[in-house]
ZALO-613954 format. One record per residue (C-alpha): residue number from 1; x, y, z; residue in one letter. Coordinates in nm, 4 decimals. Layout:
# ZALO-613954
[NUM, [X, Y, Z], "a"]
...
***
This chain:
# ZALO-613954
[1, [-2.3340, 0.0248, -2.3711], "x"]
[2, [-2.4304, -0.3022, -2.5612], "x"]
[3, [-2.5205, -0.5944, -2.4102], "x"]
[4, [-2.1803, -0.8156, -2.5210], "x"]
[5, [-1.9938, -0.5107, -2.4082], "x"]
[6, [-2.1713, -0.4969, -2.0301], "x"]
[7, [-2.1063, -0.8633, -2.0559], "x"]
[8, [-1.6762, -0.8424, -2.0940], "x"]
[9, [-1.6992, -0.5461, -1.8858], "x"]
[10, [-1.8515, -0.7938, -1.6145], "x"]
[11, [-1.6173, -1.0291, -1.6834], "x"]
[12, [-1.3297, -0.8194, -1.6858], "x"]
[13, [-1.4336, -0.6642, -1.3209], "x"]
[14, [-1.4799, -1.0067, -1.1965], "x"]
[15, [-1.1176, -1.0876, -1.3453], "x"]
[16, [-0.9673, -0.8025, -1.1087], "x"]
[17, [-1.1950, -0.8491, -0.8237], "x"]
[18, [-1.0015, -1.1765, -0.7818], "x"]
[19, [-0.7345, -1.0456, -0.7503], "x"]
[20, [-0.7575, -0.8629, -0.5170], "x"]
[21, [-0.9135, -1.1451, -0.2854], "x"]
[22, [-0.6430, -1.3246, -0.4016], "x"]
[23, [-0.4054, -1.0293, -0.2371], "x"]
[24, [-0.6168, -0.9790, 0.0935], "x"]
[25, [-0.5739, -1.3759, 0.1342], "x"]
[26, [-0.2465, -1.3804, 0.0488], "x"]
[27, [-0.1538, -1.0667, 0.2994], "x"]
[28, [-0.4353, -1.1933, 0.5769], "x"]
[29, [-0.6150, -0.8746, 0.5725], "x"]
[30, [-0.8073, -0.8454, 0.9024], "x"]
[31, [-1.2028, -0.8810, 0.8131], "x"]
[32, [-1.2296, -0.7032, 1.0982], "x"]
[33, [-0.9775, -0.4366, 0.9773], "x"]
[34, [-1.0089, -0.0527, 0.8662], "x"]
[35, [-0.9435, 0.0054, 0.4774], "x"]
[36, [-0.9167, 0.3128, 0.2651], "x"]
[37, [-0.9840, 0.2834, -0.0957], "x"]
[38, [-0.8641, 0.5770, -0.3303], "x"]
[39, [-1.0863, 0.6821, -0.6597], "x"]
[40, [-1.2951, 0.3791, -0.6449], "x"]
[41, [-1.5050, 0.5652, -1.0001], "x"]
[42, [-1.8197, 0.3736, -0.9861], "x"]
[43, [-1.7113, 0.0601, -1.0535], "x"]
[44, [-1.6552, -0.2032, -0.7410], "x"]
[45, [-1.3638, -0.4132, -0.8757], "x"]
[46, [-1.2003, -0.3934, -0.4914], "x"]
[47, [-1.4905, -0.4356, -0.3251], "x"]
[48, [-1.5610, -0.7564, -0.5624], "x"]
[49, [-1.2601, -0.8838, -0.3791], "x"]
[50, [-1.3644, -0.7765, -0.0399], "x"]
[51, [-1.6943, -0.9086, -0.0409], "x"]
[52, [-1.6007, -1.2455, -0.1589], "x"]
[53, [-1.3356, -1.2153, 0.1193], "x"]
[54, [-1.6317, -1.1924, 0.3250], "x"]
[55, [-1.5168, -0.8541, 0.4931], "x"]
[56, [-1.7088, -0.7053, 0.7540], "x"]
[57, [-1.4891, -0.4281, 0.8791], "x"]
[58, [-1.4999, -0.0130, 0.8200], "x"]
[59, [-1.4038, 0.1141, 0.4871], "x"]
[60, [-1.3455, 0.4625, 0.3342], "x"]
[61, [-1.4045, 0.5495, 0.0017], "x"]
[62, [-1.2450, 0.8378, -0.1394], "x"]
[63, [-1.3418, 1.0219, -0.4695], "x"]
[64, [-1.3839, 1.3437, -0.5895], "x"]
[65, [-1.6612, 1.3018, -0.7771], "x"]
[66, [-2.0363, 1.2672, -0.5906], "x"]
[67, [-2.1928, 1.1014, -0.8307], "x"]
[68, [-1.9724, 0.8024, -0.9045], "x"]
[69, [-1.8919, 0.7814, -0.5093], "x"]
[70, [-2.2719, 0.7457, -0.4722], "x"]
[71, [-2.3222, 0.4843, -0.7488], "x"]
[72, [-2.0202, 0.2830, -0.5965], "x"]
[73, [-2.0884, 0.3157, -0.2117], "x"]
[74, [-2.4791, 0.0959, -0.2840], "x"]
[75, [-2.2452, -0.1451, -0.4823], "x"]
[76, [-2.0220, -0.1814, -0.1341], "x"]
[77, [-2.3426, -0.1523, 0.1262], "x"]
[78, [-2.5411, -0.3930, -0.1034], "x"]
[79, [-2.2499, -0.6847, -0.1657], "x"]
[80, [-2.1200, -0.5979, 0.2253], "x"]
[81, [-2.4039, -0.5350, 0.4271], "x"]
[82, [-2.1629, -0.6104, 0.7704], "x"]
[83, [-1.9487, -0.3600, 0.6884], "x"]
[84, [-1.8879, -0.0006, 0.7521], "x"]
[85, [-1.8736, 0.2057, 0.4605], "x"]
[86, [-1.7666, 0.5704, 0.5037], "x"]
[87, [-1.7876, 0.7765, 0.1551], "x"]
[88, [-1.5493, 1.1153, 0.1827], "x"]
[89, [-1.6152, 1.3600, -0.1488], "x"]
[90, [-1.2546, 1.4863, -0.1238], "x"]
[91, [-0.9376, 1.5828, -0.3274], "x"]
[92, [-0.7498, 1.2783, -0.2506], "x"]
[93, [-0.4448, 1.5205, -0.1381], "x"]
[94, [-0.6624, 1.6687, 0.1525], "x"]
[95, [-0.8313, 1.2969, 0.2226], "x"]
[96, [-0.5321, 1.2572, 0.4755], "x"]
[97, [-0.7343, 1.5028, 0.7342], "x"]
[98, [-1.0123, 1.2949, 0.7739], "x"]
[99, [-0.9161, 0.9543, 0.7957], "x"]
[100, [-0.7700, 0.6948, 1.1021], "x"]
[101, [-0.3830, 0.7829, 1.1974], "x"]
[102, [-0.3226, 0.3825, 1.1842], "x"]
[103, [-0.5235, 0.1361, 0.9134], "x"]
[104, [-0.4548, -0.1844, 0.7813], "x"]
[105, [-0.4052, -0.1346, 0.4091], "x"]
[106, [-0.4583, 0.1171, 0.1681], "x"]
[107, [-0.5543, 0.0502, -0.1441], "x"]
[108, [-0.6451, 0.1837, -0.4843], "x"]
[109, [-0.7661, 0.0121, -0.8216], "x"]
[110, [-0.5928, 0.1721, -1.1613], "x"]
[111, [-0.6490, 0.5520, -1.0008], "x"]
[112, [-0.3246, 0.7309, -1.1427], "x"]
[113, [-0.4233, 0.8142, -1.4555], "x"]
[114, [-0.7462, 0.9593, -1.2964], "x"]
[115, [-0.5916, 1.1429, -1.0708], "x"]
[116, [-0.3334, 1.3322, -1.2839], "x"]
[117, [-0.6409, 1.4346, -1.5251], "x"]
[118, [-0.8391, 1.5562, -1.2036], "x"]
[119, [-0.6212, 1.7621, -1.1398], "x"]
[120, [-0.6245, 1.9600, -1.4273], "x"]
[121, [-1.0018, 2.0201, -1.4338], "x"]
[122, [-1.2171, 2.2026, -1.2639], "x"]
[123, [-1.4757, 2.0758, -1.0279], "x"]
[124, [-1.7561, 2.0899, -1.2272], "x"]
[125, [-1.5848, 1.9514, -1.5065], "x"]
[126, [-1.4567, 1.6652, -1.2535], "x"]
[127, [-1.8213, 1.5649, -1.1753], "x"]
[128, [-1.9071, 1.6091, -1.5519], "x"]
[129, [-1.6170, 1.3732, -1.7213], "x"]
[130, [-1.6181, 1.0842, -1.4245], "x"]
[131, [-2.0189, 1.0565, -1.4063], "x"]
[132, [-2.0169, 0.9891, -1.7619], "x"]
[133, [-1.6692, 0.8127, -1.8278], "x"]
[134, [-1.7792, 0.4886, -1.9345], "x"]
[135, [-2.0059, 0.6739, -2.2252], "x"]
[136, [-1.7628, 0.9986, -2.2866], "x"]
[137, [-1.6539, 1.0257, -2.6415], "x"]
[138, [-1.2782, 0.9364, -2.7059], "x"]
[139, [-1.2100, 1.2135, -2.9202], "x"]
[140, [-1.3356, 1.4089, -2.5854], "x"]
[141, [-1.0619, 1.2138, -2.3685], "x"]
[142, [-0.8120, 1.2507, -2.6293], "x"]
[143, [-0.8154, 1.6404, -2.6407], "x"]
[144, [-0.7995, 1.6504, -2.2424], "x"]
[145, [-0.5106, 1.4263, -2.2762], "x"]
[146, [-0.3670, 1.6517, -2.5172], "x"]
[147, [-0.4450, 1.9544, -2.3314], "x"]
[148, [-0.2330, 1.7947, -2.0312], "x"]
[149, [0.0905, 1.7542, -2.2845], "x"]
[150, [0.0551, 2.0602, -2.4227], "x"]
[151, [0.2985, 2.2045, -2.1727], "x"]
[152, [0.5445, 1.9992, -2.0357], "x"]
[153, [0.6025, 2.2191, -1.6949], "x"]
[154, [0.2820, 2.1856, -1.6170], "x"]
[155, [0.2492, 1.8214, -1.6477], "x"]
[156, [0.5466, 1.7514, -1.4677], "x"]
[157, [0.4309, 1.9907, -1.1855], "x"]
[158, [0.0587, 1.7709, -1.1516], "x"]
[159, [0.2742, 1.4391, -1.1743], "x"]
[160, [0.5183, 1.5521, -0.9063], "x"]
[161, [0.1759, 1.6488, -0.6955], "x"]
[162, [0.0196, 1.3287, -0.7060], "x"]
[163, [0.3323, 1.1879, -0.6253], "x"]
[164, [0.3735, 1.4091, -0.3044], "x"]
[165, [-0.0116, 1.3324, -0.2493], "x"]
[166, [0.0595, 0.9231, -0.2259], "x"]
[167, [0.3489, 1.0274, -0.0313], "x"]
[168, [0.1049, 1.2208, 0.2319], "x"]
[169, [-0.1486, 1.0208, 0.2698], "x"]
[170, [0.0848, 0.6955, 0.3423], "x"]
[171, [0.2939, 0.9125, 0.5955], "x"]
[172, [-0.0099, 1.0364, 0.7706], "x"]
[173, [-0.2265, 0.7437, 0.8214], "x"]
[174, [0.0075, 0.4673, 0.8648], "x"]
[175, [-0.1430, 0.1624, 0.6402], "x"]
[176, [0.0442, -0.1965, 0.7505], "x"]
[177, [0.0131, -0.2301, 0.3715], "x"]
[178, [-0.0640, -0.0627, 0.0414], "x"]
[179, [-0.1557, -0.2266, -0.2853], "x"]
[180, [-0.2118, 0.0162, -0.5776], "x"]
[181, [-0.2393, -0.1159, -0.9824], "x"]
[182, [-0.1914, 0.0508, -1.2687], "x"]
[183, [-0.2387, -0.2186, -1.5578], "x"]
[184, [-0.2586, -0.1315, -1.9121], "x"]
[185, [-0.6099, -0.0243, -1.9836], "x"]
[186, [-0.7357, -0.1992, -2.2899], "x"]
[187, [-0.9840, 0.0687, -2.3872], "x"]
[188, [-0.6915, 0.3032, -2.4042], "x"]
[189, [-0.4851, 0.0930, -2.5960], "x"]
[190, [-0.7868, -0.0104, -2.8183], "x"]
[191, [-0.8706, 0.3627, -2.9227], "x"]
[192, [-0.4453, 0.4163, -2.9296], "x"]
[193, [-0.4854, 0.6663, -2.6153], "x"]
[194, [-0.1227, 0.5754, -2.5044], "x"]
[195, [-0.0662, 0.9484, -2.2954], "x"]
[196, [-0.2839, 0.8137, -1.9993], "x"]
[197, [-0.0926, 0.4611, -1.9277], "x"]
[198, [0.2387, 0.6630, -1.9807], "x"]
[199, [0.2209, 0.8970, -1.7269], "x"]
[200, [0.0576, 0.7246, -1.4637], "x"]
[201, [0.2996, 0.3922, -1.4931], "x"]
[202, [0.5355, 0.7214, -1.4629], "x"]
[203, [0.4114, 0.7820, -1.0921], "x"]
[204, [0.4201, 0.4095, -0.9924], "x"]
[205, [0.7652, 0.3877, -1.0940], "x"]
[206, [0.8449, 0.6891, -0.8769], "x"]
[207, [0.6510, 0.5225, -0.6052], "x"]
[208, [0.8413, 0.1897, -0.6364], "x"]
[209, [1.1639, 0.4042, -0.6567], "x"]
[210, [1.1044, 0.6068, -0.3526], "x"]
[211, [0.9596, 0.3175, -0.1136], "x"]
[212, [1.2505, 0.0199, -0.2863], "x"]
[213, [1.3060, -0.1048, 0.0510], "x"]
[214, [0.9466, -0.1846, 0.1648], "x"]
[215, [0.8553, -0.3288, -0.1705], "x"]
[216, [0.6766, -0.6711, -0.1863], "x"]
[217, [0.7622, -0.8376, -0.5451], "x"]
[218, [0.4554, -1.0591, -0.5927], "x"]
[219, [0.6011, -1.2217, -0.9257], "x"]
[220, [0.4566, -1.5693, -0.9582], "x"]
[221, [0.2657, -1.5318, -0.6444], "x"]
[222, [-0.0834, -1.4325, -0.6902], "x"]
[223, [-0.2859, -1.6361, -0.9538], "x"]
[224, [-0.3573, -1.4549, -1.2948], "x"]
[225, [-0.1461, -1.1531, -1.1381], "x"]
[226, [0.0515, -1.1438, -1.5208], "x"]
[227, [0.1569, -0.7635, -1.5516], "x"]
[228, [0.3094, -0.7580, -1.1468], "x"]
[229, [0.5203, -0.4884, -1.2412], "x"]
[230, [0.2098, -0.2685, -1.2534], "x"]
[231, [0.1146, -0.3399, -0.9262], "x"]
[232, [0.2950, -0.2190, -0.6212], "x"]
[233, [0.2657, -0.3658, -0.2905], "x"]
[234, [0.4302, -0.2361, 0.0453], "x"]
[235, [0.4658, -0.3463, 0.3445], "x"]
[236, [0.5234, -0.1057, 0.5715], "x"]
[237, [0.6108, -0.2391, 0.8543], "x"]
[238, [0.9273, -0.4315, 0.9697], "x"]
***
C-alpha cells in the first residue's frame, strides 16, 4: 500500500473512530463497563473511539481469524493500556458461550459483509483471505462474491444464519445497548463490487425490522454521522 493511500486510510479510520466516541459519549458508556466487539479485522476504528474515550474497562474481541485478531488486540493493549482486553478466535455464532450473561454494549464496525463471506469458506481459507484483505486482488473478491450468488438458496440460507447469529448473541448476553454499521464501503464501490454492500445492508434491515421497537434513530444527532440509516442502535432496555 502507497504512502497517500496509508495516509486516507488513516484518515478515514480516524473519521469513524469519532464516531464512535461520539456514540459512547452520547450513550454514557461506563469506562468502567464490559464491551464485546464483533469482527474487529485488524483494523482499530472502535477502539480509536474507545481510547480517546479514555476507556479502561474489559473488552472482548471476537474474530475468526488469528492473525488479524492478533494484529488488532496490540493496537487495543497499546492505545488502552488500563483496559482488559480478552481476544476469543471464534465463529461469531458460538462466541455467545464464552462471554458475560449481562454487558454494557455490543458493538461491531462494518462486520456483515464479512461475516456472510466467512461463512462460506473454509477455515483455512478464512485465515488466508482476512490476513491479507487489505492487499487481496479484487478480481479474487469478486469471484468469491460471485461464488456466493451463484445459488440463491444458499445465500439466503447464510444470510438467514447470520441473522439468527445477531439474534443469539443479543438474547444470550444481554448488552444495555448495541451499535452495529454497515456504511457503504468506498473500495467496493470504487472497484463496482456492489454484491457485498447489498447483502449485508440486507441483514441490517432485517435487524432494524425485527428489533423496531428498541430502535434508537440517531438522525441529526451524532456529528458527521451522514448515512444513519446504516447504523443501528438499540437500546435494550426500558
Amino acid at each position: 500500500m502507497g504512502i497517500k493511500n496509508l495516509s486516507i486510510e488513516r484518515v478515514w479510520n480516524n473519521y469513524i473512530g469519532n464516531i464512535w466516541y461520539n456514540l459512547f459519549v452520547f450513550f454514557n458508556l461506563s469506562k468502567e463497563g464490559i464491551l464485546v466487539e464483533i469482527a474487529p479485522g485488524e483494523v482499530n476504528k472502535i477502539g480509536l473511539g474507545l481510547s480517546k474515550y479514555n476507556f479502561s474497562g474489559t473488552i472482548y474481541l471476537v474474530d475468526i481469524c488469528k492473525n488479524s485478531l492478533k494484529k488488532v488486540v496490540r493496537k487495543y493493549k497499546y492505545s488502552m493500556p488500563h483496559a482488559k482486553i480478552i481476544p476469543l478466535c471464534i465463529p461469531f455464532g458460538e462466541c455467545f458461550n464464552y462471554l458475560p450473561s449481562k454487558i454494557d454494549m455490543l458493538v461491531s464496525n462494518h462486520p456483515l459483509d464479512d461475516l456472510i463471506i466467512g461463512k462460506s469458506m473454509s477455515k483455512k481459507k478464512i485465515n488466508n483471505f482476512f490476513s491479507n484483505h487489505s492487499n487481496l486482488l479484487v478480481s479474487k473478491t469478486k469471484k468469491l462474491w460471485l461464488d456466493f450468488e451463484s445459488s440463491k438458496l444458499n445465500s439466503l440460507k447464510i444470510k438467514r444464519s447470520v441473522f439468527d447469529d445477531w439474534k443469539n448473541i443479543i438474547k444470550k448476553i444481554n448488552p444495555s445497548f448495541v451499535i452495529i454499521s454497515q456504511y457503504e464501503s468506498y473500495f467496493f464501490k470504487k472497484n463496482n463490487l456492489l454484491s457485498p454492500d447489498k447483502h449485508a445492508f440486507d441483514i441490517l434491515k432485517k435487524l432494524r425490522k425485527f428489533y423496531y421497537d428498541k430502535e434508537v434513530c440517531m438522525k441529526g444527532k451524532i456529528e458527521n454521522l451522514i448515512e444513519y440509516k446504516r447504523w443501528l442502535v438499540l437500546k435494550m432496555f426500558k
